[in-house]
C-alpha positions as CSV (number, residue, x, y, z in Angstrom):
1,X,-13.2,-3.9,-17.1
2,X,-13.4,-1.3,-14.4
3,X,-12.3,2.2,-14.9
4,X,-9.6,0.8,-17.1
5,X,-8.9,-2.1,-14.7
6,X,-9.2,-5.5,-16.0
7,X,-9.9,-8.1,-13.9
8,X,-6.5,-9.8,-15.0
9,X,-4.8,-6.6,-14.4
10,X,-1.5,-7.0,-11.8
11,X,-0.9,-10.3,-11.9
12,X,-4.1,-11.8,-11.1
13,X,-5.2,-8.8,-8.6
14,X,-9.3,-9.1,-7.7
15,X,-11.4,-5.7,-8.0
16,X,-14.7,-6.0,-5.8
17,X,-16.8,-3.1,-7.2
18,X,-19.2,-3.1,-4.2
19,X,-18.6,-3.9,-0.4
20,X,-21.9,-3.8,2.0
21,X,-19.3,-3.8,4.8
22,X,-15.9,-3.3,5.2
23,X,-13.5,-6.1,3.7
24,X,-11.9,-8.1,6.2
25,X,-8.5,-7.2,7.7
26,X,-5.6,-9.8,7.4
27,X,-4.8,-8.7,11.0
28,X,-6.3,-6.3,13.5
29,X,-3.7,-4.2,13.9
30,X,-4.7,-2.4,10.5
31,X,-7.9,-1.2,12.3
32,X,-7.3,2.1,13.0
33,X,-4.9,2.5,10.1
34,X,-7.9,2.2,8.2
35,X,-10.4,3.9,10.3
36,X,-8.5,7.2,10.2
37,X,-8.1,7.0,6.5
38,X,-12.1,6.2,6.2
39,X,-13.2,8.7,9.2
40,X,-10.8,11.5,7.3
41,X,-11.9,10.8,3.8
42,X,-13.2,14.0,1.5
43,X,-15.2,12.4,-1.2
44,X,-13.1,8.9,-2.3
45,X,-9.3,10.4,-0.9
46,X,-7.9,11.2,2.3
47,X,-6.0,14.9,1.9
48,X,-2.4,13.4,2.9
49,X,-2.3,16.8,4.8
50,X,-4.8,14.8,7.4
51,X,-2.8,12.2,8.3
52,X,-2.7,12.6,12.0
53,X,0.4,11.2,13.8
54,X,-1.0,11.2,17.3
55,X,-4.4,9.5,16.1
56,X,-2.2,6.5,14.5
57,X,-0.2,6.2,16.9
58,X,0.2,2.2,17.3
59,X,0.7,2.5,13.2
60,X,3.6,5.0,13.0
61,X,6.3,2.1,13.1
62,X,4.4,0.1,10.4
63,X,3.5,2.9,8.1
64,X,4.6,4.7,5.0
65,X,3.8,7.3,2.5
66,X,4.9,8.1,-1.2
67,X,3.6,10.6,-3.3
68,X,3.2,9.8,-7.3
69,X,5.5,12.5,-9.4
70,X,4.4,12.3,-12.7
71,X,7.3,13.5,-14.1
72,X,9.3,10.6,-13.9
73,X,6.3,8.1,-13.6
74,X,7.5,6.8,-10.0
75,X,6.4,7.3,-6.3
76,X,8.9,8.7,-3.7
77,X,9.1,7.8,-0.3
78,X,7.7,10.8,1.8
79,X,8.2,9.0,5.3
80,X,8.6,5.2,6.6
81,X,8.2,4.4,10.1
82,X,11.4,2.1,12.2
83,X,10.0,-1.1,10.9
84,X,9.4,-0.6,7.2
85,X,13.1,0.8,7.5
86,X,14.2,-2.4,9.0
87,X,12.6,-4.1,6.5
88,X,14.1,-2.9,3.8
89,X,17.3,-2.9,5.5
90,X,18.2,1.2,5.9
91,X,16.1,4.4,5.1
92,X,13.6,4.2,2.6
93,X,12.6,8.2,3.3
94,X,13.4,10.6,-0.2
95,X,13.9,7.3,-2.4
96,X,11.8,6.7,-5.6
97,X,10.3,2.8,-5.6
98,X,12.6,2.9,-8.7
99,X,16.1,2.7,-6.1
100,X,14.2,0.7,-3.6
101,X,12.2,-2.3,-4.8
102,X,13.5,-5.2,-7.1
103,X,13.1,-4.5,-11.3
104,X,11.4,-7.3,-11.5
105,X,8.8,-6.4,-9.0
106,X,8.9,-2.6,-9.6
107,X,6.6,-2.4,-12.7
108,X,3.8,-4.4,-11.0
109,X,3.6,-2.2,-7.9
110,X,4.1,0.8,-9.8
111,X,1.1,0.0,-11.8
112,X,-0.9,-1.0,-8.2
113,X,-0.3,2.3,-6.9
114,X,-1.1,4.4,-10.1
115,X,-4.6,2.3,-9.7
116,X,-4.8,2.7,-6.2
117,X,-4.8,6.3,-7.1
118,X,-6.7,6.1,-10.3
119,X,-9.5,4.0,-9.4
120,X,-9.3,5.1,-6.7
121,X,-9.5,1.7,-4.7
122,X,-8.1,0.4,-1.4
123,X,-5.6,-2.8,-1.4
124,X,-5.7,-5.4,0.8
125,X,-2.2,-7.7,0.1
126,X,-0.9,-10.7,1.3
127,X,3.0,-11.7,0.3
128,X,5.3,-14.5,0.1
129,X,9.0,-14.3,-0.7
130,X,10.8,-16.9,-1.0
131,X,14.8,-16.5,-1.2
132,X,16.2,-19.4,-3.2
133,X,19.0,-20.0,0.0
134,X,16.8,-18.0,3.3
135,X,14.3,-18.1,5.2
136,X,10.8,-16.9,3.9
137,X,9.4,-13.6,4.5
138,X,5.6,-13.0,4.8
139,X,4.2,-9.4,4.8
140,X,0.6,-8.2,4.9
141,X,-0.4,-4.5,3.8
142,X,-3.0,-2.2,3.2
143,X,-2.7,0.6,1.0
144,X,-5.4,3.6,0.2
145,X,-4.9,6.8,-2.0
146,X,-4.5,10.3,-0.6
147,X,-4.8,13.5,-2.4
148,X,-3.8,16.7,-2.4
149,X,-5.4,19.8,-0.8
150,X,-7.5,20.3,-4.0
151,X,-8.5,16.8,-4.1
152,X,-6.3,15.2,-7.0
153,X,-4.7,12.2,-6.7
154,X,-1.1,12.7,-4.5
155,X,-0.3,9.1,-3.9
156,X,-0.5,5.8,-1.7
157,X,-0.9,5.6,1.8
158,X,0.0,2.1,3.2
159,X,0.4,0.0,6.1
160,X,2.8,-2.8,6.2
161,X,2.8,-5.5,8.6
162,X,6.2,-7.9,8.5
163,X,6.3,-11.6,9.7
164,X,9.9,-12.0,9.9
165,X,12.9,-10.7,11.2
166,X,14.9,-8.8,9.3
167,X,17.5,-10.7,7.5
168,X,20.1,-10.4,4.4
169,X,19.3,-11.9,1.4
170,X,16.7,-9.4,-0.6
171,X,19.5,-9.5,-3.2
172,X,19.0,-12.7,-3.8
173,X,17.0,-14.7,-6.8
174,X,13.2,-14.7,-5.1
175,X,9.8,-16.1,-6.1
176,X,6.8,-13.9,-5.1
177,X,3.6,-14.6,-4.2
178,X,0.9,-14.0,-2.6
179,X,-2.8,-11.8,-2.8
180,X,-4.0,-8.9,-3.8
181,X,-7.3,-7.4,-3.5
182,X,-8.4,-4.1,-4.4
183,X,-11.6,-2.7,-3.2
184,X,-13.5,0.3,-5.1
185,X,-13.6,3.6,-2.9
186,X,-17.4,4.3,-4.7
187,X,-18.2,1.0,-3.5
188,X,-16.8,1.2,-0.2
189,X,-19.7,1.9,3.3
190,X,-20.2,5.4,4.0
191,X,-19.1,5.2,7.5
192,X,-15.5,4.2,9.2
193,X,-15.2,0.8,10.0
């Protein structure tokens, strides 16, 4: 048990307390997605006031940011670049995770992101879904907590990287799968990888 975290926690999710280098990227692409949040970090976060457009900009299509409002226990969709839109098939921007992801799926990744935040940890994921009548649709992600201005937890920062084109279908019956791997901020190399 870390922090609250069991290992069993989220469906089978791994927690690495202690990395002596940076955990390997499912994709170099997420490089500087996770160098800026690393070279920008105060303590364990990233203020989400330092997110710097021009410095990701090969990310800004792939990216997206929600902030945690604990009022209603959800995380709402600050901004999402053109293909997380197209992903999702329209605007995500303004929407709680509530309106935008699947029931089934929504209390797992709310509970991800509250740890993300919590921990606080970065996530590495890997996803299958698997329509029952389409074709399968494979995304990879990284995801890393921000904070506000004074250093509490604000929300999730992520980076999602889609194999597939967009298609209809997300209505229909699915089976997930897939890994997820949350790495420790306290555990995490000093420097930016």
């Amino acid at each position: 048990m870390i922090a609250g975290v069991s290992e069993d926690d989220g469906a089978g999710d791994r927690v690495i307390e202690r990395c002596a280098t940076w955990p390997v990227l499912p994709d170099p692409r997420f490089l500087p997605f996770l160098h800026h949040w690393a070279a920008r970090r105060r303590g364990l976060m990233m203020p989400k006031q330092d997110i710097d457009a021009i410095a990701l900009k090969s990310c800004l299509p792939n990216v997206w940011l929600h902030r945690y409002q604990p009022e209603t226990d959800d995380f709402v969709c600050l901004l999402a670049g053109e293909q997380v839109n197209a992903a999702w098939g329209g605007s995500i921007a303004n929407r709680p995770l509530s309106q935008v992801i699947r029931s089934e799926q929504y209390a797992l990744t709310r509970h991800r992101y509250r740890q993300i935040m919590q921990l606080p940890a970065i996530q590495i994921v890997h996803r299958i879904i698997q329509p029952s009548t389409a074709v399968a649709k494979v995304s990879d992600r990284v995801i890393v907590p921000v904070s506000d201005s004074d250093g509490n937890p604000a929300g999730v920062f992520g980076m999602t990287l889609y194999h597939f084109d967009p298609l209809a279908g997300m209505d229909l019956p699915v089976d997930s799968g897939g890994e997820a791997t949350m790495y420790l901020c306290a555990g995490l190399p000093a420097g930016a990888p």
